[in-house]
N, C-alpha and C positions, 0 to 999 in steps of 0.2 A: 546785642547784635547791632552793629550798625548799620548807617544806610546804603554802605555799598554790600553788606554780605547777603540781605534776607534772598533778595533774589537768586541769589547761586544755588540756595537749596531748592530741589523740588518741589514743589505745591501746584496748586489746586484752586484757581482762580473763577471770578467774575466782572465782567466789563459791564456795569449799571450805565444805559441810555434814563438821564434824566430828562422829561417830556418839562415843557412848563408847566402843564398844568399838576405835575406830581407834588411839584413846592408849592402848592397850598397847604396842604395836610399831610407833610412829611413825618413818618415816626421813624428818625435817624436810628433809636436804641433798640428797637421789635426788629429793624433791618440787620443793624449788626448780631443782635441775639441768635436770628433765623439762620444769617451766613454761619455763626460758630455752629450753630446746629449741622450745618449740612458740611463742617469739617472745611469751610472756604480758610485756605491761609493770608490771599488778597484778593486784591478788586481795583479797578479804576472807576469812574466817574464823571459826568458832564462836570466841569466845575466852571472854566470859562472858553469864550468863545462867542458863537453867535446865541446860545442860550447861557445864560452867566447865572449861576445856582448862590450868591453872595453877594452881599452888598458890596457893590465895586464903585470906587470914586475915578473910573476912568468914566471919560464922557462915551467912549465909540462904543466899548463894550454895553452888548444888550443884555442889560438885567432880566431875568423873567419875570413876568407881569403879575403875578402869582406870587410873587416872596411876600411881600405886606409887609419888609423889614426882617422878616425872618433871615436867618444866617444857614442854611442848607450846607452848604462846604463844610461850617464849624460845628454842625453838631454832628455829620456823618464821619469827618477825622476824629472828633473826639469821643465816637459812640464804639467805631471801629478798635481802638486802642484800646478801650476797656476789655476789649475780648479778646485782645494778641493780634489784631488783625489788620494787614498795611492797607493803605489806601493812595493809592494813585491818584492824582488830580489831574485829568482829560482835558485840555485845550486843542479845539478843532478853530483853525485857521483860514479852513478852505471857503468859507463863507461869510459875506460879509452881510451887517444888517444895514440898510438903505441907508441909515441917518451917515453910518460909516460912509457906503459908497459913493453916494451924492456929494457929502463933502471932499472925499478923496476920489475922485473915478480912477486916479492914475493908480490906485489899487488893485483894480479890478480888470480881471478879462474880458479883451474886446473880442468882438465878430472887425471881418474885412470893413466893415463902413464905419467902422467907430462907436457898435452900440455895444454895452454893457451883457457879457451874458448872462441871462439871470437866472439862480437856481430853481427857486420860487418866490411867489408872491412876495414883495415886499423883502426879497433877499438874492443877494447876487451871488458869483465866482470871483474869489479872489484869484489874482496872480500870485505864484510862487516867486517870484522875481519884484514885484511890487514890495511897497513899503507896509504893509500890514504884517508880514512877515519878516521884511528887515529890521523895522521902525518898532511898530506897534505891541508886536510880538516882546519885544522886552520889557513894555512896561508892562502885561500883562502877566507874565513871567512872575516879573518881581513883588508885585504884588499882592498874588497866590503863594510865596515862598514866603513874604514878611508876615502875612497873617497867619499864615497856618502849617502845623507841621506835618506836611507831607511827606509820603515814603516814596514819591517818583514821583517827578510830570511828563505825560504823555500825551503825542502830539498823537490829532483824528489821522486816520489816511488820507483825507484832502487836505489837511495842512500844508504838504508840500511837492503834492500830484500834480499834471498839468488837466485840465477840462478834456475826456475823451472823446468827446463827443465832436470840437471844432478846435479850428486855431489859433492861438491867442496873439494879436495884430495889437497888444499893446506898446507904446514908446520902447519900454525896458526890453522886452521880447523881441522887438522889432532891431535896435541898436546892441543888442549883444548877440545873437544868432550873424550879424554881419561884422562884426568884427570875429567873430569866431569862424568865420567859412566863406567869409566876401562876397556872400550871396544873400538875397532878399526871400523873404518867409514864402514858404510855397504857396499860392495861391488856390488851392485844391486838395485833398487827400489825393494822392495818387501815388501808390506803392511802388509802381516800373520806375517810376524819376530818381535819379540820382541824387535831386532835392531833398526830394523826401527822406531817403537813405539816409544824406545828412540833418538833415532836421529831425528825424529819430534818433540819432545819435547826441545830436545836441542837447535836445531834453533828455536823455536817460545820465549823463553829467549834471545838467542844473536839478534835477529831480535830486541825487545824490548828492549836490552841494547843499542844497536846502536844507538837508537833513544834518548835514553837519555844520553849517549855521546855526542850528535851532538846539543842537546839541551844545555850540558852542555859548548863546544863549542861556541856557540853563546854568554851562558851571561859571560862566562869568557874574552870575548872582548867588550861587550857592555850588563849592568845585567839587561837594560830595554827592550832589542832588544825582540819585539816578533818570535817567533818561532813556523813553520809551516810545517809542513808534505805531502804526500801523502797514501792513502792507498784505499783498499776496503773491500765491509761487502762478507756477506756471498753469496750474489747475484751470485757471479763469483768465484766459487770454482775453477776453473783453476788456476787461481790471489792467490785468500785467501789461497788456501792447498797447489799451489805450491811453493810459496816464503814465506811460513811458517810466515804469519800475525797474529797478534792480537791486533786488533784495540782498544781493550776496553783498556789492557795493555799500549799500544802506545799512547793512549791519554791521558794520565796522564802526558806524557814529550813534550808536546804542548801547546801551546796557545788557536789555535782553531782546529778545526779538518775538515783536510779535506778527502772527497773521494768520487770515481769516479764510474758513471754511465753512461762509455762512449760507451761499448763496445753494442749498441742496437742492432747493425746486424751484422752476421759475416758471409763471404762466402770465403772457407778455400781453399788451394791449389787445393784439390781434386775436387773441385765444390759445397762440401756441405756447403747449407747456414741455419742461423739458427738467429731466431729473438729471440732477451733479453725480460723478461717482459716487456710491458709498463708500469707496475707500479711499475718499480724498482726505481726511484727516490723516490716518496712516502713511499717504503718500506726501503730505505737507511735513509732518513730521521727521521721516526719514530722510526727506532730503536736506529739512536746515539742518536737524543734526549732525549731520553728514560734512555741509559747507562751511560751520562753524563752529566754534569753541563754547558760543556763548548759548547761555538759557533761550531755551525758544517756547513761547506761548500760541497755540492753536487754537484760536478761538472759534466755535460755532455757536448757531442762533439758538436760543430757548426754543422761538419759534418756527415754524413750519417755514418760515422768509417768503420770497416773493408773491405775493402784496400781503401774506397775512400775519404780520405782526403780534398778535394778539393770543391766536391758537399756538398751546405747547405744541413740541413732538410728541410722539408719541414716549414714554417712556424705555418702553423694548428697544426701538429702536436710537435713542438717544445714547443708552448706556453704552450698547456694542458700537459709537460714532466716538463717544468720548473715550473707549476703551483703548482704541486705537494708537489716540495719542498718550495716553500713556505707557502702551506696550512699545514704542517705536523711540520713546529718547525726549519727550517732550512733556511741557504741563499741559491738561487739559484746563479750557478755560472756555466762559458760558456767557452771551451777550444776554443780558435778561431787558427787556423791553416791554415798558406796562407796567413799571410800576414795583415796588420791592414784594418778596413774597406774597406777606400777611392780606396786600392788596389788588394781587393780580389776580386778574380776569378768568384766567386759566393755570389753576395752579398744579394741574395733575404732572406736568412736567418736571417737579422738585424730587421728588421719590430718586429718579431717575442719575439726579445730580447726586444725593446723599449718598445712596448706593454704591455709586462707584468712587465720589470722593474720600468716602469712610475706610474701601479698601484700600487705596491707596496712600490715606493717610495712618493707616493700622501698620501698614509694611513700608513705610517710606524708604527706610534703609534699603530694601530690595529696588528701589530706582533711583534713588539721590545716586548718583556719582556711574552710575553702568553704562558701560556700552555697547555698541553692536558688535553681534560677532558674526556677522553675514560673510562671505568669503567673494559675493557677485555683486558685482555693480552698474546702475543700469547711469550711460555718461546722458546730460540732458544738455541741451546749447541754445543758447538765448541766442545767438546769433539767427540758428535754424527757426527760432519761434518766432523773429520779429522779422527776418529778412529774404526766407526762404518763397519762392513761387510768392512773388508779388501780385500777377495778376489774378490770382486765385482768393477771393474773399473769403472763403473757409480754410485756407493753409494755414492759420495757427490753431484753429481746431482738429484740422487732417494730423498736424504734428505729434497733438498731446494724444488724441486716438492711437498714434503709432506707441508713443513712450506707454500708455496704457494697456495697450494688448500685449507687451511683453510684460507688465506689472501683472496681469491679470492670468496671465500662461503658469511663472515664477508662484503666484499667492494657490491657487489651484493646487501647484504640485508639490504645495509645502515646500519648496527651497526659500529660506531667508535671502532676500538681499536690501542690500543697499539703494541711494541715488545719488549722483555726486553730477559736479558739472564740468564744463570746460575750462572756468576759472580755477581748480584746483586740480590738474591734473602735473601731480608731480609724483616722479619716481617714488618717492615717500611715501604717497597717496595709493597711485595703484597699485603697488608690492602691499597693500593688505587683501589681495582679491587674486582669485583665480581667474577668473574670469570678468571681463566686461564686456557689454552689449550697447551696442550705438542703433540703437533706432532712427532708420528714418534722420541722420543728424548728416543734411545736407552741404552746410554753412561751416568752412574747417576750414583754419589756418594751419599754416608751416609748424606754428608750435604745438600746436596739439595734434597735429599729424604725428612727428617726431615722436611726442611722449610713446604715443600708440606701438608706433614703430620699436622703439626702446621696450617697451612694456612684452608687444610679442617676443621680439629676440631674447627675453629674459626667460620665455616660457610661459608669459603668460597666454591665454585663453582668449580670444576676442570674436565676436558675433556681430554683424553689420547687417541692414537691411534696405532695402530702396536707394538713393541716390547717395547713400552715406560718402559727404568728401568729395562729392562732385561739382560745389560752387565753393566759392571765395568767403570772407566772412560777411563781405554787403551783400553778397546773395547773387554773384556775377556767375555763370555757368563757366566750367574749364572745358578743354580737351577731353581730359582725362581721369581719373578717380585717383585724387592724392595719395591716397592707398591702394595704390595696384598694387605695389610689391608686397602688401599684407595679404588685399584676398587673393593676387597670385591670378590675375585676371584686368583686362582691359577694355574700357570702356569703346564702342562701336562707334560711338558718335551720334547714335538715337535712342530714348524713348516710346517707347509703343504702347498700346494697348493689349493685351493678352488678347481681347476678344476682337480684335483686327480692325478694319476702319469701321468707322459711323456706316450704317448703310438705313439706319433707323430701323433694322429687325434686331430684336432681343438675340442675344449670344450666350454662351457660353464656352467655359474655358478649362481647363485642369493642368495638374500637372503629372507624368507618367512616372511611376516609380519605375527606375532604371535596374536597380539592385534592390530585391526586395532582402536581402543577408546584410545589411548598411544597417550600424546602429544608427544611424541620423531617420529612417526608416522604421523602428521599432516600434512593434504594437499596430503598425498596418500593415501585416503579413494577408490578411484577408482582402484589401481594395490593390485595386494597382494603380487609381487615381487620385487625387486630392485638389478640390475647389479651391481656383485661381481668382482673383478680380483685379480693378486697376489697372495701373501698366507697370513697366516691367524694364530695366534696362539692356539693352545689346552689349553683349558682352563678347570679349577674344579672353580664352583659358589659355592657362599654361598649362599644357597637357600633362606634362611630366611629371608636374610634382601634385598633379590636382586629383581628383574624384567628384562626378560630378552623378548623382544618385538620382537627382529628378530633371529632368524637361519638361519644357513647354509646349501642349497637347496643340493642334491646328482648331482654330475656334468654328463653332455649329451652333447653324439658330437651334432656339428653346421651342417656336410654333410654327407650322404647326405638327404635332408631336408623331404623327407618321411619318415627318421628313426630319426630324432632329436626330439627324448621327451624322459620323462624315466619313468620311472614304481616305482621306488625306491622308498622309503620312504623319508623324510627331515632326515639330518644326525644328527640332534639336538647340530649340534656346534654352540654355544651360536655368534651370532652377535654383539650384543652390551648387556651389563651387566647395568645397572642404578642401583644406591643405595642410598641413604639419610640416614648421619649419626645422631647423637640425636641434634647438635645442626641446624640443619637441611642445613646442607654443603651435598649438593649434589654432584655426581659424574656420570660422561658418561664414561664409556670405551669398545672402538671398538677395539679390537684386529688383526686389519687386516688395510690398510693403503687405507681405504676408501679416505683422504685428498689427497694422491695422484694422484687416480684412476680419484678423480673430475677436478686436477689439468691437467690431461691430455687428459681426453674426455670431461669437461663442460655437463654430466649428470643432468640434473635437479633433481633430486629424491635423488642421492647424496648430493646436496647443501641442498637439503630441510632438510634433517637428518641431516648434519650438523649445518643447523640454530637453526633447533629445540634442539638440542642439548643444545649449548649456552644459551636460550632463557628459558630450562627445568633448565638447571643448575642455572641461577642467579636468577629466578623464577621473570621471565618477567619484570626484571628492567634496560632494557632499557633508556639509556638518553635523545634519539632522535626517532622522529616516518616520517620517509620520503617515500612521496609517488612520484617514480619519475620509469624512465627504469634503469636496470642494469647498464645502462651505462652510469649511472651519477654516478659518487665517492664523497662520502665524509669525511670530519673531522670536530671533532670538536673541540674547542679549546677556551681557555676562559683566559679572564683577567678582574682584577677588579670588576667592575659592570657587564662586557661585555659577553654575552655568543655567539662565532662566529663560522656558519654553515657554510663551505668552499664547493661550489659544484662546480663539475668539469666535464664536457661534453665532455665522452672519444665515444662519437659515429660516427665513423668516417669510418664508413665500413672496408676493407681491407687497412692493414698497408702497404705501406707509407700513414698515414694520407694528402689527401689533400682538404680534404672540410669535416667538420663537421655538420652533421644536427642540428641544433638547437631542444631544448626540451621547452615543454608549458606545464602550469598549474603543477608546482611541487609546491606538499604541502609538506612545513617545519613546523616540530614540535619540541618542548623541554619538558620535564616534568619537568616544572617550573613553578607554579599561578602566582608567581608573577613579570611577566613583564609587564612592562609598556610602554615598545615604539620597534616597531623592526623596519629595516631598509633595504636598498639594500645599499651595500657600494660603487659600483661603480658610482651611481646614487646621495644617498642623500634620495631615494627616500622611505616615510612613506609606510610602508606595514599594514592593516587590521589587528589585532591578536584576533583569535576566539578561544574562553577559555573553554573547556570542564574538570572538575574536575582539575588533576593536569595538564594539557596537554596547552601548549600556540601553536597556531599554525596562518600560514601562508601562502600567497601562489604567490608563482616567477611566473609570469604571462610567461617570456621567459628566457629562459639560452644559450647563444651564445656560450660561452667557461668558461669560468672563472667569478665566483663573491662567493660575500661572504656574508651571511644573518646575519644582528648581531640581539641581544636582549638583551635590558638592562634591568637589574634587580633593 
């Protein structure tokens, strides 16, 4: 196999943080033994950088203090290989060590007065633009490829990020941001400035040029070396909007792609703690899948992450986080920190790696090469997440909240879907879907209006929510909703709050079911209300062709509770607009960010509107019919003959997962006649298939954590 193929196969990775003090008493051959053990196919590693694991004859590059001459790189590539197993060599650029920066400042990121920003002690911020990266960068390169035979070099995530935190007032920055916009670097973060809009822009290009620099870098010393990255999706808008990312852009100048889903918990200086999705892996996964051709690596932490390092996960729950990304199109892969197995601190989190890596490497064939067969697609727009509601400090968190409460509606009610973005919205693309859903995707151009436009008239299905297509792609408000003529409704020209103005007494709001006989309505035949929040856009219908099932209720204080009702009338602000165009492309548009509202209080009545939604729009086509609890997830996915049900048993009570209840008697469906044999994969074992009209079904007598129902066709 050579070094451009290994990667194209699926496997089962580890990204080793080497500490300095780990090269002391490194046992390279116990490390690669332990990895064969636990079925790892590769790994990357600190090799150089601001900690350099090798004797390196470059002067800037900081050796760790700790080698004593030892060769850490040559005996981890050569210990690796004894066991079939590649090894990436990790060059992190983002940080320089003092002796670097002091002799070079013009390296390094300034603040507005000209000082140096400095990581930590005794170590700074490099510039992406700087010559540590132009310069530096290739003789480090080179000299990790002459000594040693690596199976990839991969650059840290700060290799070629900008500092998120301020802005970098270096010469290079300063003279290239004004020839590229004939303006001067903004003097402030301030999201309303038109400056700023450009100077966002500008780094999400040099960010992206950097990477293929650095790509280009590598094959100008070796044109087969592959070439490997760090980054993140929209999950962590702190990551993506502060160091000005775009992943879809950036992997184009990679091999495979990777990025991380490490930060699960975070409890910050102040005290506040704050848990990541659990199903951000899943959702990391489905979407590079989705955006690109090429292999993508999901990385999460061994450990617990923010600040503690040191402690595993727990193993229950690590399995069903790693499970994910392999049910969804992706390798799972594991940052282990602390040190290789034999010597870490906390080793009960290994179990958890073996476990799932072992199945996936027992059945590879059932994921090297598949795809999804989701038929709904959830659109995402980086435009929306970097530019939308400037003056609003939580608007890129409000955004993923939206994309998430429809992820979370969809995983609930067992429909598989997709996530794709505005970058690939081509007739190509959406003719594999029934249906699409635009959450909350404020920030929309002419071209992906069109697509949409083209995509309904063809019949397809579309679902919009909140201000969808009501500003430009810098985030400029219009008139009107670029897509009126989709949802067949016209924008008033305000914004409201449901619960009426400020008056500083607590409110409340609903919406009135108008038609409770509206399948958009099903399943709340019993309320004739359902809990509103936020605000909500004024809308003009087009009567003719529309149905409009809910309105917006006249808002009443909550206290105190002897006076909380109202008398009012319903205010006839249209809730959700339904329309069916002639080739019978249906459409759902909520004008108010219901996906959010579900995203953050788990309303049942909200998810239901939103199932039904989906369900009204691609007019009940469905590819799977599963009867199981909410909190089993799935996907599904298909190759060849194969059609494969991924279920995943996230019921684990309160997070930290450390025991999951098991689930019995889930019936698995596909609408497909013709199968002829289904299976458990973990097992071997023949499953029953009882065949009503198109529906083939089955039933998992127990689901512990992880397995995968196949059916061949």
């Amino acid at each position: 196999m050579s070094k451009t193929d290994w990667f194209n196969k699926r496997g089962r990775g580890i990204h080793l943080t080497i500490r300095d003090i780990d090269c002391d008493n490194y046992d390279a051959e116990q490390m690669a033994k332990d990895f064969h053990e636990m079925h790892v196919s590769f790994f990357s590693f600190f090799a150089g950088g601001y900690v350099s694991t090798y004797p390196t004859n470059l002067d800037l590059q900081r050796e760790s203090p700790y080698l004593n001459g030892k060769d850490v790189t040559g005996e981890i590539v050569e210990a690796a290989h004894r066991y079939g197993i590649k090894a990436v060599a990790m060059i992190d650029l983002g940080i320089l060590p003092k002796k670097a920066a002091l002799q070079n400042p013009h390296w390094c990121s300034v603040d507005g007065n000209g000082n140096l920003y400095e990581s930590t002690d005794g170590f700074y911020v490099s510039c992406p633009l700087g010559g540590y990266q132009k310069d530096y960068a290739v003789q480090i390169v080179r000299e990790i490829i002459e000594k040693y035979d690596v199976d990839g070099i991969k650059f840290g995530g700060a290799s070629y990020g900008f500092k998120s935190s301020g802005i970098c007032y270096c010469r290079n920055c300063r003279t290239d941001f004004k020839e590229s916009t004939g303006l001067d670097l903004p003097t402030a973060k301030d999201r309303t400035s038109p400056v700023w809009t450009q100077f966002t822009r500008w780094k999400l290009k040099k960010t992206t040029a950097c990477v293929k620099y650095l790509m280009d870098v590598v094959k100008s010393v070796d044109p087969d070396m592959p070439v490997f990255g760090n980054s993140v999706c929209f999950g962590d808008p702190e990551w993506t909007v502060g160091s000005s990312l775009d992943v879809e852009q950036m992997s184009n100048y990679q091999s495979a792609i990777q990025v991380e889903a490490q930060t699960r918990f975070k409890l910050d200086a102040s005290g506040q703690a704050q848990w990541q999705s659990l199903r951000w892996t899943g959702e990391e996964a489905r979407y590079m899948s989705s955006v690109t051709d090429k292999p993508i690596w999901v990385v999460v932490s061994y450990f617990m992450a923010w600040p503690w390092r040191r402690s595993a996960m727990t193993p229950v729950e690590q399995k069903v986080y790693l499970a994910q990304i392999a049910a969804n199109g992706a390798m799972p892969m594991v940052n282990l920190s602390g040190g290789p197995p034999k010597v870490h601190e906390d080793p009960r989190g290994f179990i958890a790696m073996k476990e799932l890596f072992e199945f996936h490497d027992k059945h590879n064939d059932y994921y090297d090469g598949d795809v999804s067969a989701a038929n709904i697609a959830i659109i995402y727009s980086a435009d929306t997440l970097n530019f939308y509601e400037p003056g609003n400090h939580d608007s890129h968190d409000h955004y993923v909240e939206c994309i998430r409460g429809v992820e979370q509606s969809l995983l609930e009610a067992h429909i598989p879907f997709d996530i794709i973005s505005t970058q690939t919205l081509s007739d190509e693309m959406l003719n594999k879907y029934k249906t699409v859903i635009l959450p909350s995707m404020a920030c929309m151009g002419e071209q992906e209006a069109e697509a949409i436009r083209r995509y309904s008239a063809r019949g397809g299905g579309v679902i919009a929510t909140g201000e969808t297509s009501l500003f430009d792609l810098d985030g400029a408000k219009r008139n009107d909703f670029l897509l009126k003529d989709v949802f067949q409704a016209e924008y008033n020209g305000v914004t409201l709050q449901v619960n009426g103005k400020h008056t500083g007494e607590v409110m409340q709001a609903y919406m009135n079911i108008q038609d409770s006989t509206h399948p958009l309505v099903q399943g709340l035949e019993e309320t004739s209300v359902v809990p509103i929040a936020y605000d909500y856009c004024t809308i003009k219908v087009s009567i003719d062709r529309t149905v409009v099932p809910l309105t917006l209720s006249a808002p009443f204080r909550v206290f105190p509770e002897g006076l909380s009702y109202t008398v009012e009338p319903d205010t006839g602000a249209a809730m959700a607009v339904l329309s069916e165009n002639d080739t019978k492309g249906r459409t759902v548009y909520f004008p108010h960010r219901i996906d959010r509202l579900f995203w953050q209080t788990g309303i049942p009545d909200l998810k239901q509107l939103l199932v039904n939604a989906v369900l009204w729009s691609m007019h009940g086509e469905v590819p799977i019919v599963v009867s199981a609890p909410v909190t089993c997830e799935v996907s599904l996915r298909k190759k060849g003959n194969k059609i494969m049900v991924h279920l995943i048993n996230l019921t684990g009570g309160r997070r930290v997962f450390n025991e999951l209840v098991p689930l019995h008697g889930l019936s698995v469906g596909i609408k497909e006649p013709s199968v002829v044999k289904a299976y458990l994969l973990s097992t071997g074992e023949s499953l029953e298939i009882r065949k009503s009209n198109d529906l083939s079904q089955v039933t998992v007598e127990t689901l512990k954590d992880y397995d995968v129902v196949v059916f061949e066709v």
